[in-house]
N, C-alpha and C positions, 0 to 999 in steps of 0.2 A: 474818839469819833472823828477828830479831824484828819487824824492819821489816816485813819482805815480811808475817807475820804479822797485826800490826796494820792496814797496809795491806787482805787479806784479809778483817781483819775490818769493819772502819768503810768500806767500798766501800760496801756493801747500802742503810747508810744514808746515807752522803754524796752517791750515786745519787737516792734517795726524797726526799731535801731539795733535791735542785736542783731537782728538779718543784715544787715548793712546794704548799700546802693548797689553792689553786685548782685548779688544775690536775689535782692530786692523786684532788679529789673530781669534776670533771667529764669526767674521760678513763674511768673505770668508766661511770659515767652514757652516755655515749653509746657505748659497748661494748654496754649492757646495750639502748638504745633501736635501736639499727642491730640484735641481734639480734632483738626482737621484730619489727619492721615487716619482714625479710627472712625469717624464720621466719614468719612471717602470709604471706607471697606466695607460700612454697613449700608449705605447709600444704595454700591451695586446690589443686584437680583444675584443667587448663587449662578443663575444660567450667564449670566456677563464675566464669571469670574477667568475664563478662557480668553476676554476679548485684547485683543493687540490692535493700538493701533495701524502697526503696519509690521511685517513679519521681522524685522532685526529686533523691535521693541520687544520689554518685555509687556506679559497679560497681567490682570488685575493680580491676578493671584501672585504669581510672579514681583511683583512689586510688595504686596501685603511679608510674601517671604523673606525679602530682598529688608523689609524695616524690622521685621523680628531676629534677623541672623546681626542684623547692625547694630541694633541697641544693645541686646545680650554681648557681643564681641565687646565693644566702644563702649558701656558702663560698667562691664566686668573689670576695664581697670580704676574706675573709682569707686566703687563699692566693696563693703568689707564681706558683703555674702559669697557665696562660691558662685563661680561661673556656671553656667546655664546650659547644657548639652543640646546644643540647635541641630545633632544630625538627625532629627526626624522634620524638621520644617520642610526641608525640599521634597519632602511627600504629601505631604499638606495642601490640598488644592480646592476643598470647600469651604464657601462663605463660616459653615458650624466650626472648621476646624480652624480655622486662621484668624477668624474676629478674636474668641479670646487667650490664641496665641499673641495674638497683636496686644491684644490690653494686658497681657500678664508682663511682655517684652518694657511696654510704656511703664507699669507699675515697678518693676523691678529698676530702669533709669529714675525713675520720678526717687523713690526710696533715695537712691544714690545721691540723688540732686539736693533732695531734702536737707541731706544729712551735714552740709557745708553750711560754714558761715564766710562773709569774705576774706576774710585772711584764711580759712584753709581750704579754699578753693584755689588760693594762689600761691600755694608751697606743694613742694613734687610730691607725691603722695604714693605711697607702694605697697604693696598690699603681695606677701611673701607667693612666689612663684609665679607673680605677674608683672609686665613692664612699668615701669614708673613713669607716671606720668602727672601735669598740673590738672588736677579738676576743672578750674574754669578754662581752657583750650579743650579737653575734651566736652565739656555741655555746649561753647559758641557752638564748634564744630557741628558736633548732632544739631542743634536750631538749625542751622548751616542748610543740613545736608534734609533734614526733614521737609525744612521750606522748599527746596530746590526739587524734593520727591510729591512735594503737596503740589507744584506747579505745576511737573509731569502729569500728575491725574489729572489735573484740572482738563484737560486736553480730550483725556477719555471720557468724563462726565462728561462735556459741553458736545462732546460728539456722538453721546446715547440721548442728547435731546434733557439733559439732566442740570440741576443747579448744584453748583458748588458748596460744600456746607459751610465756607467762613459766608458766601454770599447770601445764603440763605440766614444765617443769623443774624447779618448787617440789615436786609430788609424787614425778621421779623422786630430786632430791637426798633426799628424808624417806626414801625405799624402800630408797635406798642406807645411809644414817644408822641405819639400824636394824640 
C-alpha cells in the first residue's frame, strides 16, 4: 500500500520531468500559437475571407493558406509521417474549406512536436528523403513565425471593428477571476 502510494504520488512529477524544460516550455507556446491563428480563421464571416487590408497584403484567406502550406512544408521535416500534398490549398478560399485545413495542418505539427523529448529535439533528426534538420530550431521558428502571422491579422480584426482572440480570452479569464 505504501508503495502503490508513493508511486501515486511522484507519477505527476516523474511524468513532467521526462518532458524536460524545453519541451516543457514550448508545447504551451504552440498550444497557445495554433489557438490564436485557428481562432483568427474562425472569428472572420466567410464574406471577409477576400478582405486585404490594402492591395500588396495578402486576404484572410490568403494568410489561412499561407499557415497550412508552412506547417505541412516546416513539420514535414520533424515528423516521421509522410509529407502532406498542399497543391490543393491555393484553391481553397472558403471559411468551410480552410478552417479544418488549418486544424488538420496544426494537428499534424502538434503530433510532431509531441513526439520529442529534450534531448531529441536537439540532435539533427532526418527522416529518409527529407533534409535534416534539429527539431527544436524548426518548432522556435514556427512559434516565431506564427506569432509574427497572428500580429499581421490582429491588424485585420481591429479594422473589421473586431476583438482579437488571445484578447478576448485575457478579458473573459479577468470576468471569470472576479
Amino acid at each position: 500500500m505504501r508503495t502503490l502510494t508513493l508511486l501515486l504520488l511522484i507519477s505527476p512529477f516523474a511524468f513532467s520531468q521526462a518532458q524536460g524544460p524545453l519541451m516543457q516550455s514550448i508545447l504551451p507556446k504552440f498550444e497557445t500559437a495554433k489557438l490564436d491563428i485557428v481562432e483568427t480563421g474562425e472569428l472572420f464571416p466567410d464574406s471577409d475571407y477576400g478582405y486585404k487590408l490594402n492591395a500588396p497584403q495578402r486576404s484572410v484567406a490568403e494568410w489561412m493558406q499561407h499557415n497550412i502550406t508552412m506547417n505541412y512544408g516546416s513539420c514535414s521535416q520533424i515528423s516521421t509521417k509522410p509529407p502532406i500534398d498542399t497543391s490543393k490549398v491555393r484553391n481553397m478560399t472558403s471559411k468551410a474549406e480552410l478552417i479544418p485545413a488549418l486544424q488538420a495542418s496544426f494537428d499534424y505539427c502538434g503530433d510532431a512536436f509531441k513526439s520529442f523529448t529534450d534531448e531529441t529535439a536537439l540532435k539533427t533528426f532526418q527522416v529518409q528523403g527529407r533534409a535534416a534538420a534539429v527539431p527544436a530550431n524548426v518548432m522556435i521558428t514556427l512559434l516565431t513565425l506564427w506569432n509574427e502571422h497572428y500580429g499581421n491579422l490582429v491588424g485585420y480584426i481591429r479594422t473589421k471593428g473586431m476583438t482579437p482572440p488571445s484578447t478576448a480570452r485575457v478579458a473573459k479569464n479577468a470576468k471569470q477571476a472576479k
